[in-house]
NUPADO-595350 format. One record per residue (C-alpha): chain; z negated, x, y negated. Coordinates in nm, 2 decimals, always signed. Layout:
<r chain="A" w="Z" u="X" v="Y"/>
...
***
This chain:
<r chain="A" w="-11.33" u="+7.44" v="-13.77"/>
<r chain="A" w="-11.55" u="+7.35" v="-14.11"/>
<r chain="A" w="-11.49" u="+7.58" v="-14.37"/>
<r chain="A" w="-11.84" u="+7.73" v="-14.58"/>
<r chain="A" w="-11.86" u="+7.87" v="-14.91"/>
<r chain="A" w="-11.92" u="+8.29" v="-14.87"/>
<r chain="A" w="-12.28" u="+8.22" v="-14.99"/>
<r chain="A" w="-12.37" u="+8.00" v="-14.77"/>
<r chain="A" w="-12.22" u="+8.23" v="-14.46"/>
<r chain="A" w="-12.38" u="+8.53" v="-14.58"/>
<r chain="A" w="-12.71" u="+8.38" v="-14.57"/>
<r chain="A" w="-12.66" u="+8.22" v="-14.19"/>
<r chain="A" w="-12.55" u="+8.41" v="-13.92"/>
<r chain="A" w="-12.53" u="+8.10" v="-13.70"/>
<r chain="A" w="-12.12" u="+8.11" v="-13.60"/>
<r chain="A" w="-12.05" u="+8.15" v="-13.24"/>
<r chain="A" w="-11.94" u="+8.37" v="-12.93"/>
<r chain="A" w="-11.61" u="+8.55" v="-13.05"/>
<r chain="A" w="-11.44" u="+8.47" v="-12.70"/>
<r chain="A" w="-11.51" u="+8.08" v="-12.82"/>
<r chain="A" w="-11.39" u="+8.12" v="-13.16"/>
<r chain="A" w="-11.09" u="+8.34" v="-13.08"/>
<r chain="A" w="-10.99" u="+8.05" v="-12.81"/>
<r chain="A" w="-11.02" u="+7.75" v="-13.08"/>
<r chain="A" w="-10.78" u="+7.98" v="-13.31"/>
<r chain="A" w="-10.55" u="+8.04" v="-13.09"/>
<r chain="A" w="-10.52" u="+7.69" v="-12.95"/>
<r chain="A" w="-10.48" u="+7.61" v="-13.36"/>
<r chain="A" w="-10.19" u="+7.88" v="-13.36"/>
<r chain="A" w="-9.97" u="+7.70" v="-13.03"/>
<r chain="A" w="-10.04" u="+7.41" v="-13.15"/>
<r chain="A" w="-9.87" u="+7.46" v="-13.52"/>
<r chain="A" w="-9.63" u="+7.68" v="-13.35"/>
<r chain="A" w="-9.48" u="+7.44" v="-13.18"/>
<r chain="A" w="-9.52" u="+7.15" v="-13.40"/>
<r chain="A" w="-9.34" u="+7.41" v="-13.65"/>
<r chain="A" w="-9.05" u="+7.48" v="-13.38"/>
<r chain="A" w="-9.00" u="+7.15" v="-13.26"/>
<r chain="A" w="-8.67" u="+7.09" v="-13.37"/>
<r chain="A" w="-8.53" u="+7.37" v="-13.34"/>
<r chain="A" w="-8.57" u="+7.45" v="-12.98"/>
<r chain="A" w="-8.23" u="+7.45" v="-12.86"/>
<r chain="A" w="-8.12" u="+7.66" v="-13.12"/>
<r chain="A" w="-8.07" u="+8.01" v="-13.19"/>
<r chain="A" w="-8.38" u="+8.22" v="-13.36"/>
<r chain="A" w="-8.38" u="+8.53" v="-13.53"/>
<r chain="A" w="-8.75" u="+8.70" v="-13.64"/>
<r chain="A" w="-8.66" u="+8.94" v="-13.96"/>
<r chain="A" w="-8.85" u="+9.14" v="-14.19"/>
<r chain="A" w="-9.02" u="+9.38" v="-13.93"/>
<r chain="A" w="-9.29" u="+9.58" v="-14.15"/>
<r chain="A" w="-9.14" u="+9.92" v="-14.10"/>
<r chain="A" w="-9.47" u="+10.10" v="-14.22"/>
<r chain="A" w="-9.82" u="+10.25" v="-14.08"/>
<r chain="A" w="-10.03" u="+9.98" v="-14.15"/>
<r chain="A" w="-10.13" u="+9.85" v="-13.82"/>
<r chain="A" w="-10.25" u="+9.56" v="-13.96"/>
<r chain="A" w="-9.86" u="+9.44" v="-14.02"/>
<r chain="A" w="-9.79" u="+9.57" v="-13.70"/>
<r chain="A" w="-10.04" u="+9.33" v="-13.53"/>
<r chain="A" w="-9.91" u="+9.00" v="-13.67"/>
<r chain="A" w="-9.56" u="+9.06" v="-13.59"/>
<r chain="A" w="-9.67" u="+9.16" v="-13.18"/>
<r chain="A" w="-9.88" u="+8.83" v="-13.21"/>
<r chain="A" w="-9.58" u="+8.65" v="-13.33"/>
<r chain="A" w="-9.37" u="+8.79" v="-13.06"/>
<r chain="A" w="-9.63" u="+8.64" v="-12.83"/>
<r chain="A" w="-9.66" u="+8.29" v="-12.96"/>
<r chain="A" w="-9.26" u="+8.28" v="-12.98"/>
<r chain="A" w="-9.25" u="+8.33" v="-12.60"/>
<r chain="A" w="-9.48" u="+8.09" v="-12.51"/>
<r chain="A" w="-9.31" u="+7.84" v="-12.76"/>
<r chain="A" w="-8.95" u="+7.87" v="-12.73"/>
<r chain="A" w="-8.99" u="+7.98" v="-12.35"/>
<r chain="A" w="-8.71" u="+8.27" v="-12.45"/>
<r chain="A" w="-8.74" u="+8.58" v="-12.64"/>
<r chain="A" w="-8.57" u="+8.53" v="-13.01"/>
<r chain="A" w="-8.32" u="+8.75" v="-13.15"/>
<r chain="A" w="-8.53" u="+9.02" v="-13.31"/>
<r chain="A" w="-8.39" u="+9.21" v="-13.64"/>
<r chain="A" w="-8.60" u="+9.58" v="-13.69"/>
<r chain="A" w="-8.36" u="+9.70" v="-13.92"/>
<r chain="A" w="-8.44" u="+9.52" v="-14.29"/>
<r chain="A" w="-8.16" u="+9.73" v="-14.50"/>
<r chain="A" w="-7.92" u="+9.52" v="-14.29"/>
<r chain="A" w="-8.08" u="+9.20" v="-14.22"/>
<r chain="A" w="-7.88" u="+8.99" v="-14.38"/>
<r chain="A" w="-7.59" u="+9.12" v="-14.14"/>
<r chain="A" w="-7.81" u="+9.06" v="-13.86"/>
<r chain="A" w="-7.84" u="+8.69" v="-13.97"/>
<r chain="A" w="-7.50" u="+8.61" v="-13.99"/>
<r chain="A" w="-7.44" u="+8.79" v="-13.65"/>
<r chain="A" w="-7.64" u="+8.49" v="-13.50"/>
<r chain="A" w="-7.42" u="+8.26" v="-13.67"/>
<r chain="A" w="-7.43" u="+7.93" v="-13.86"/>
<r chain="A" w="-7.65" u="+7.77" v="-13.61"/>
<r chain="A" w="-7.97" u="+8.01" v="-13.64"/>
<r chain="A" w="-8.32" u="+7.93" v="-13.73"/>
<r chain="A" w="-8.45" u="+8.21" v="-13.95"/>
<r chain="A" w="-8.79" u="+8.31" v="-13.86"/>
<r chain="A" w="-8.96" u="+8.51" v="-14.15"/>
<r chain="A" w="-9.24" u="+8.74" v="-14.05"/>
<r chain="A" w="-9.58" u="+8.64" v="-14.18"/>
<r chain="A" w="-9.86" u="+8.86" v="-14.31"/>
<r chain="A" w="-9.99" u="+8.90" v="-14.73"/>
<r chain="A" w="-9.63" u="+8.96" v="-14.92"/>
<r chain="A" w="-9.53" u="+8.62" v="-15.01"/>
<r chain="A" w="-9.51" u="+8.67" v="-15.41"/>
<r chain="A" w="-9.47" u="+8.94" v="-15.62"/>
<r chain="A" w="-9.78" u="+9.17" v="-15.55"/>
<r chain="A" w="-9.55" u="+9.36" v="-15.31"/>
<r chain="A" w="-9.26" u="+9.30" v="-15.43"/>
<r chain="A" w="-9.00" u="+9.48" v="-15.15"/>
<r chain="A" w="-9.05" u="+9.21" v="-14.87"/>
<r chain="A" w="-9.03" u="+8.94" v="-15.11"/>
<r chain="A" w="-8.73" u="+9.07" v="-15.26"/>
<r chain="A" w="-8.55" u="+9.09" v="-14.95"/>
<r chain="A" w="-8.69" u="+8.70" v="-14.87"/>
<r chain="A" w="-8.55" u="+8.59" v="-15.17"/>
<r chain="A" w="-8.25" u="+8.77" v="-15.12"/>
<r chain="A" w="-8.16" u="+8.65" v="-14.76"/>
<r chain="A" w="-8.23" u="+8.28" v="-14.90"/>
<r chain="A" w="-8.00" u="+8.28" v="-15.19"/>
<r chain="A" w="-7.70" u="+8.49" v="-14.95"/>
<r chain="A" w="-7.75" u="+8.21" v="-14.66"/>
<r chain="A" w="-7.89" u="+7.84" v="-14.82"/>
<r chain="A" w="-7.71" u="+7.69" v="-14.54"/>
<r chain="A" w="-7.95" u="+7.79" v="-14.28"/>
<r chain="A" w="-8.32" u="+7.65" v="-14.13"/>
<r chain="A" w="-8.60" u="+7.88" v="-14.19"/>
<r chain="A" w="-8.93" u="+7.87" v="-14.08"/>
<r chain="A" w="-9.21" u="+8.08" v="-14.29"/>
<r chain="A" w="-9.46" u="+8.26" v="-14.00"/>
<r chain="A" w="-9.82" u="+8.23" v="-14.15"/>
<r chain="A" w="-9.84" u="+8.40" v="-14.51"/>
<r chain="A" w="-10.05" u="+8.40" v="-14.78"/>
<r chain="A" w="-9.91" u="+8.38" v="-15.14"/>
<r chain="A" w="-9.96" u="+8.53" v="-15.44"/>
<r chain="A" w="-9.79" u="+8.54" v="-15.78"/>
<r chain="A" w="-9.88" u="+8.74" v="-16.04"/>
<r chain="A" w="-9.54" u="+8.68" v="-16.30"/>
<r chain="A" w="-9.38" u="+8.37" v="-16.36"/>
<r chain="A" w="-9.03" u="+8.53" v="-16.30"/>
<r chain="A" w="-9.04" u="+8.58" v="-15.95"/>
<r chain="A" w="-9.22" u="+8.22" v="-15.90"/>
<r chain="A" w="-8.92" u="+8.09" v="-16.07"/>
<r chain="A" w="-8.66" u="+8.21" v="-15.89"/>
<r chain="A" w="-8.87" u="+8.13" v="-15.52"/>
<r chain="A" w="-8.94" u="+7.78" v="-15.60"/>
<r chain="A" w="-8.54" u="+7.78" v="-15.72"/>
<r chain="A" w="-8.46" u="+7.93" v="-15.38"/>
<r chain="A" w="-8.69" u="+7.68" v="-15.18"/>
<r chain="A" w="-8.52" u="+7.42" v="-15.30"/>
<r chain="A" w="-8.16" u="+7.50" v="-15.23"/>
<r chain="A" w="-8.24" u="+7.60" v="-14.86"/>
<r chain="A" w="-8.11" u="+7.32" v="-14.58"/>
<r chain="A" w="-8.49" u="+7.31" v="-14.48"/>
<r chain="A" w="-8.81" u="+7.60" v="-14.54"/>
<r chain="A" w="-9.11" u="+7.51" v="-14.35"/>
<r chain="A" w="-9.39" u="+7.72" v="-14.52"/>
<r chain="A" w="-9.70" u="+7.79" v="-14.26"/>
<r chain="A" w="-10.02" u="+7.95" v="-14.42"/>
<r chain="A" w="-10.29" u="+8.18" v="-14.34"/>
<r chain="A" w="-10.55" u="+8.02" v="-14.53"/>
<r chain="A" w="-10.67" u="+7.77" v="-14.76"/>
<r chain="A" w="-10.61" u="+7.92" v="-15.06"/>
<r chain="A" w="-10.25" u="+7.96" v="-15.00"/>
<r chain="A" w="-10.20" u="+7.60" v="-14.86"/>
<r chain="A" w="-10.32" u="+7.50" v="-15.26"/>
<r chain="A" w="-10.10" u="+7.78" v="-15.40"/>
<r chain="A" w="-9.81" u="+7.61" v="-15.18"/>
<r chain="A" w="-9.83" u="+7.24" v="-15.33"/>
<r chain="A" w="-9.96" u="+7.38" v="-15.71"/>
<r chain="A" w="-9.76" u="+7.70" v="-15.80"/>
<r chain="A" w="-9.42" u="+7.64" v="-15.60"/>
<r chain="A" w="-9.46" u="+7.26" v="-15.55"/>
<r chain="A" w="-9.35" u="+7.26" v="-15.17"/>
<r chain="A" w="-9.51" u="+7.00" v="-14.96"/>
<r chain="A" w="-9.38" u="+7.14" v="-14.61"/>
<r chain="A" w="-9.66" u="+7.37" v="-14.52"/>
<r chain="A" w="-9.92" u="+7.43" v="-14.27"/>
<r chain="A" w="-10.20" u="+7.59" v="-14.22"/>
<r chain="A" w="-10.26" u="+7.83" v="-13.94"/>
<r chain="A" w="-10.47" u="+8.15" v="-13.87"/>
<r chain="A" w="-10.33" u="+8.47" v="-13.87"/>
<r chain="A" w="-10.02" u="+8.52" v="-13.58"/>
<r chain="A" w="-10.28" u="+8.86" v="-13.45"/>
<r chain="A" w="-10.54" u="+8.63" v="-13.33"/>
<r chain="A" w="-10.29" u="+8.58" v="-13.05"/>
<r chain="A" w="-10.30" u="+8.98" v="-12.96"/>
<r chain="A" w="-10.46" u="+9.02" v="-12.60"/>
<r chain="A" w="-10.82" u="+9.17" v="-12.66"/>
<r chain="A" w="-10.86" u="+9.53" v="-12.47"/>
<r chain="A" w="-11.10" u="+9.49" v="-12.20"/>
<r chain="A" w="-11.32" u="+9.75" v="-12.22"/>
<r chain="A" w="-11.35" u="+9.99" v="-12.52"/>
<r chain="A" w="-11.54" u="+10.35" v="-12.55"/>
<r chain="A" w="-11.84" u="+10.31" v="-12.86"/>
<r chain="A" w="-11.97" u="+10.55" v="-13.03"/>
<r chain="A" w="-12.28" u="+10.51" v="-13.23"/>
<r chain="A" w="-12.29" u="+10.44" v="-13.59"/>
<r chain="A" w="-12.07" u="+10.27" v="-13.87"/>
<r chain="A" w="-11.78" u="+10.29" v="-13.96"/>
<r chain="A" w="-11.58" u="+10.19" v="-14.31"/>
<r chain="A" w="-11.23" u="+10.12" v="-14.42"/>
<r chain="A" w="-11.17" u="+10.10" v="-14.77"/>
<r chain="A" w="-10.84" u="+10.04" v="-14.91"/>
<r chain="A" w="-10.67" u="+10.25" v="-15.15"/>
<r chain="A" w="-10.38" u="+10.10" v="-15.27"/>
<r chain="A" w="-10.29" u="+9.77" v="-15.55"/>
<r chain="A" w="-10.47" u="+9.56" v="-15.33"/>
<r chain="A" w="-10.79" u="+9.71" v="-15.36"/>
<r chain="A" w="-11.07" u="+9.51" v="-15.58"/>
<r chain="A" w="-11.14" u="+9.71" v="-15.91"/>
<r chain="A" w="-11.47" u="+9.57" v="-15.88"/>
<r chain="A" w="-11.56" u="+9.70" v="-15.52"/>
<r chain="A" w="-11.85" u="+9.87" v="-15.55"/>
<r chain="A" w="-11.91" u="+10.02" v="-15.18"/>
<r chain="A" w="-12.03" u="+10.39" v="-15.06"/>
<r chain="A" w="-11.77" u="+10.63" v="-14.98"/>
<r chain="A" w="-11.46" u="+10.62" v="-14.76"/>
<r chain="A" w="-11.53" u="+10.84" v="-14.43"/>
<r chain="A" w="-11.19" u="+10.88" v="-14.34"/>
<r chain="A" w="-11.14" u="+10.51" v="-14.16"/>
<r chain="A" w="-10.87" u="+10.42" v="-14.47"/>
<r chain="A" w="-10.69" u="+10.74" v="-14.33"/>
<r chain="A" w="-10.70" u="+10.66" v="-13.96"/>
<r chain="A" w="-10.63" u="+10.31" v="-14.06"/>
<r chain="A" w="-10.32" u="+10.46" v="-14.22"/>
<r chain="A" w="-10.21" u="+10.75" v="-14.07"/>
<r chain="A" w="-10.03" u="+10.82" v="-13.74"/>
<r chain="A" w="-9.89" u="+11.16" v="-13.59"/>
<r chain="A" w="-9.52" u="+11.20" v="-13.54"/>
<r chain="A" w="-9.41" u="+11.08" v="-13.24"/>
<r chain="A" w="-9.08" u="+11.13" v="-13.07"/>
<r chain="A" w="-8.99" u="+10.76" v="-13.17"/>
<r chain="A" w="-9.02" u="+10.88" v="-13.54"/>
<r chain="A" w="-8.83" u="+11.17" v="-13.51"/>
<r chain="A" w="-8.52" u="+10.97" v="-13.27"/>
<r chain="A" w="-8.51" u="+10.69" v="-13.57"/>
<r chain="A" w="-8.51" u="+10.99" v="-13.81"/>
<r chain="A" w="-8.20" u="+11.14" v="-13.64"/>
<r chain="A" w="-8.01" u="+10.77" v="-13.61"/>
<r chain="A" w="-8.06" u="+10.77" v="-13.99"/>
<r chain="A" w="-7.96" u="+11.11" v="-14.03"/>
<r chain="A" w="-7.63" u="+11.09" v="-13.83"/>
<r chain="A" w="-7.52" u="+10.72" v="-13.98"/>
<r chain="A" w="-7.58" u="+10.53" v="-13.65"/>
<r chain="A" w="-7.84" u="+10.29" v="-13.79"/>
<r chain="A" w="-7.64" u="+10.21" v="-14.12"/>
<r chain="A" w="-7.29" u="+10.23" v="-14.00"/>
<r chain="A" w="-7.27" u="+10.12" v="-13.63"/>
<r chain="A" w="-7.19" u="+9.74" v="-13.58"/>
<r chain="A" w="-7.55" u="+9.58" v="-13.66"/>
<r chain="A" w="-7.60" u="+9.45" v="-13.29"/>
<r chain="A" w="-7.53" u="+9.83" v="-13.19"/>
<r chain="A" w="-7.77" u="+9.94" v="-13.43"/>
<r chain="A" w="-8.01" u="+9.71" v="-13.34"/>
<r chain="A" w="-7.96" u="+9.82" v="-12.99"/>
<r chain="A" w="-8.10" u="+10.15" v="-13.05"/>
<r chain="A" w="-8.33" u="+10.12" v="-13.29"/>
<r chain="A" w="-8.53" u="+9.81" v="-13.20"/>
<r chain="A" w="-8.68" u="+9.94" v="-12.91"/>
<r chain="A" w="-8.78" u="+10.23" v="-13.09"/>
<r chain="A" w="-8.93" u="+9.99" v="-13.38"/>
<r chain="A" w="-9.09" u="+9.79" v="-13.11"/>
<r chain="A" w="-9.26" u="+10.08" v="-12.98"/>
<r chain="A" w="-9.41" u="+10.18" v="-13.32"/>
<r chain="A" w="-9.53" u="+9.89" v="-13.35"/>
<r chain="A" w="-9.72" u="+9.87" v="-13.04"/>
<r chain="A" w="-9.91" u="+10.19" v="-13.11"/>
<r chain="A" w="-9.98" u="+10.13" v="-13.46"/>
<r chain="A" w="-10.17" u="+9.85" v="-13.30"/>
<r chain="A" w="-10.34" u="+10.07" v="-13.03"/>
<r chain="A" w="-10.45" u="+10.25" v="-13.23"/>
<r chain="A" w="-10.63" u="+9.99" v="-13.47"/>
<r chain="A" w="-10.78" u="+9.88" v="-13.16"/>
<r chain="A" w="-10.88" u="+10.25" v="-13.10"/>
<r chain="A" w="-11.05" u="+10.30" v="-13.42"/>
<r chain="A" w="-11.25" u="+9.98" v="-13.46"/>
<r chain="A" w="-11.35" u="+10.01" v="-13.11"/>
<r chain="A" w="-11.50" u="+10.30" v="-13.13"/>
<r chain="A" w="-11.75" u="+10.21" v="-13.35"/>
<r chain="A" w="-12.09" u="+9.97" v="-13.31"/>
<r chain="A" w="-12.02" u="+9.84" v="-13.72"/>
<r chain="A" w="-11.75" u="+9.79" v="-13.92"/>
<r chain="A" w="-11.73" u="+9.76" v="-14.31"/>
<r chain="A" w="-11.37" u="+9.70" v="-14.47"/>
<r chain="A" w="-11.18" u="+9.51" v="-14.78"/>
<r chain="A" w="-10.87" u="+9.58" v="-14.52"/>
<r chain="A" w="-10.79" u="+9.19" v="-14.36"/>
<r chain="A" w="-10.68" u="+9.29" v="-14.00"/>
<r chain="A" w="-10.93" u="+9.57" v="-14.00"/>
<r chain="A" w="-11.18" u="+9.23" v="-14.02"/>
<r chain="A" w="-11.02" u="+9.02" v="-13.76"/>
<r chain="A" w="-11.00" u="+9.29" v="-13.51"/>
<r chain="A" w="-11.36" u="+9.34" v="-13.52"/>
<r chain="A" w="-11.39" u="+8.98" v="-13.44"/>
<r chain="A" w="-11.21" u="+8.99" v="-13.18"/>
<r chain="A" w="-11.38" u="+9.24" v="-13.04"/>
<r chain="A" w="-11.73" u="+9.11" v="-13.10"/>
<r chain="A" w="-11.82" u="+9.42" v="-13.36"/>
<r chain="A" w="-12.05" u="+9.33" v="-13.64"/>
<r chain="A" w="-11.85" u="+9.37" v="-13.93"/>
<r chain="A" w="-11.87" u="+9.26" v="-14.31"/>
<r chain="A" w="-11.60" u="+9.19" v="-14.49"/>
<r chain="A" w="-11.55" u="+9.29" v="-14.92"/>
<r chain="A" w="-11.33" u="+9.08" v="-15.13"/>
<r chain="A" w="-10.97" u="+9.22" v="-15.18"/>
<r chain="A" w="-10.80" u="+9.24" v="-15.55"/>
<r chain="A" w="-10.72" u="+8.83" v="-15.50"/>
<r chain="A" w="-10.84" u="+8.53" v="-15.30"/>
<r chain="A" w="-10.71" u="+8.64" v="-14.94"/>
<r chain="A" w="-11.04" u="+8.81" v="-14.81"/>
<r chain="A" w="-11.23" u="+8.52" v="-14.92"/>
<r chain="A" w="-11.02" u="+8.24" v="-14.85"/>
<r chain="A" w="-10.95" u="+8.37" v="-14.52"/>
<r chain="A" w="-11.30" u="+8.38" v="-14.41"/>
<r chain="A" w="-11.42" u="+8.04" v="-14.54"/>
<r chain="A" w="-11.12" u="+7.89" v="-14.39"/>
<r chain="A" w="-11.16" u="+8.06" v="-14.06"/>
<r chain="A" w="-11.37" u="+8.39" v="-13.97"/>
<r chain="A" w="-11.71" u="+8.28" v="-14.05"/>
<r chain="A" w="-11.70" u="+8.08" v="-13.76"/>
<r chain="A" w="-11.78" u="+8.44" v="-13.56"/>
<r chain="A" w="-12.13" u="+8.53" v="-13.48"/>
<r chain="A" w="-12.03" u="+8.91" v="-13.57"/>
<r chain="A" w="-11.89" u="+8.86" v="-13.93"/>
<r chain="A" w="-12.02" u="+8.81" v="-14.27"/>
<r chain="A" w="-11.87" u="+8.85" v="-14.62"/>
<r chain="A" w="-11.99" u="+8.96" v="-14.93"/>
<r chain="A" w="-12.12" u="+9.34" v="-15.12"/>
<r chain="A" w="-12.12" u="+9.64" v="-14.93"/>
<r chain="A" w="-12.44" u="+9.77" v="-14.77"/>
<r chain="A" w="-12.51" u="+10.13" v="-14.76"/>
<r chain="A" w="-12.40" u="+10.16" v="-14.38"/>
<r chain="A" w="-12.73" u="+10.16" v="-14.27"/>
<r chain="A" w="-12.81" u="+9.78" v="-14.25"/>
<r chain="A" w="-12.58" u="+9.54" v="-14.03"/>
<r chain="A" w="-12.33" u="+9.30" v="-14.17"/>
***
């Protein structure tokens, strides 16, 4: 799949059906899923770092990783919900695991939390085999490069896969690590939803957090960034509240914890996704600086334009990959009159 420059896609719409895009991408992701899990398919995996938060978009790479590593490893992995303990959940699996770290936009020190706890798991457990799910990378501090690229190098073995192109150069040029690939994002694996109600109109989703471009210079938010984000309480939130409350997710054995509380994660997860799916779906056009908000609409077929996001991700990710669909097109934001 030939990457373009953003120019150059904005002014052609000539990229094809979504259904045929969406099947070259996801024959790309098995493909580098199992060349990435090829030794190790006799041993023990553990997926960690399960994004504990609203944003579906987090939500959707880890249940399209939970798909590909069925259909890889032709088991289901030990799965760890519960990231204020993963480092016990590791060693429950034993010397013999291979550590699969959740992919999405953290790898660096933008958001620092999951990298921290990355960086932490490596240095506690050097010993093991871990294999990076796709990512992209960003540093903005020399500190917390220095201490990855120490940390790379005194694991057994880290096999880095990335989400786009400019993260495969930030791989080799900021932490010097030749074993990576590149791979689209672990959600194009996500099962589409058949049929989905429209309504007529746009719609936008306009981030509002560190990782939205100071420069962004698009009409007003109408309250897609806030169903993006927001979810009502469910009885899933309010059963993990109590666990926490009463000491049974921090003080129970972890494979008792994880026992009750990854079901309930699990479940979270699944309808932060539905309702992504939901929101974009109702709507004829999307406009968004939001990634997954972008490669949902693809995969649903909806028009959609996609802004640039504080660094290279939005971009890179659509020259490497989604301006291959018909429906998509990057670049300034229109008034939400005029199609992408």
């Amino acid at each position: 799949m030939e990457a373009r420059k953003p120019a150059e896609a904005q002014a052609s719409r000539g990229g094809a059906h979504p259904r045929a895009v969406l099947a070259r991408l996801r024959e790309r992701l098995l493909e580098g899923y199992r060349r990435a899990l090829a030794p190790y398919r006799d041993r023990p995996c553990v997926l960690v770092q399960f994004p504990d938060h609203e944003n579906p978009g987090d939500a959707a790479i880890w249940e399209g990783e939970r798909r590909l590593l069925r259909r890889v490893l032709r088991r289901r992995p030990v799965v760890a919900t519960i990231n204020r303990r993963l480092r016990e959940s590791v060693a429950r699996v034993g010397r013999q695991a291979v550590v699969l770290l959740h992919g999405g936009g953290n790898f660096g020190d933008l958001w620092p939390e999951p990298h921290r706890l990355r960086l932490e798991l490596l240095e506690a457990h050097p010993d093991l085999d871990y294999v990076q799910l796709p990512q992209s990378i960003h540093f903005v501090g020399g500190g917390t490069l220095d201490r990855t690229r120490a940390a790379l190098r005194r694991t057994r073995s880290f096999t880095l896969l990335v989400r786009e192109s400019a993260s495969l150069a930030a791989a080799t040029d900021q932490l010097g690590w030749a074993h990576s690939l590149l791979l689209p994002d672990s959600a194009f694996a996500l099962a589409v939803p058949e049929r989905m109600p429209q309504a007529p109109g746009p719609t936008a989703v306009w981030r509002s957090d560190r990782e939205a471009s100071p420069d962004r210079n698009a009409p007003p938010d109408t309250g897609g960034e806030a169903a993006w984000m927001s979810a009502p309480s469910s009885w899933r939130h309010t059963l993990l509240r109590g666990l926490r409350r009463v000491g049974l997710r921090d003080h129970l054995p972890v494979r008792w914890s994880e026992a009750l509380c990854g079901p309930l994660h699990e479940g979270l997860a699944r309808r932060r996704v539905a309702r992504a799916w939901a929101l974009l779906g109702a709507r004829e056009r999307i406009e968004t600086d939001r990634l997954h908000a972008h490669v949902l609409a693809c995969m649903l077929g909806r028009p959609n334009r996609l802004l640039p996001n504080v660094y290279a991700k939005n971009e890179s990710t659509f020259e490497t990959w989604t301006h291959a669909f018909e429906c998509a097109s990057f670049g300034a934001a229109s008034a939400l009159g005029d199609g992408p």
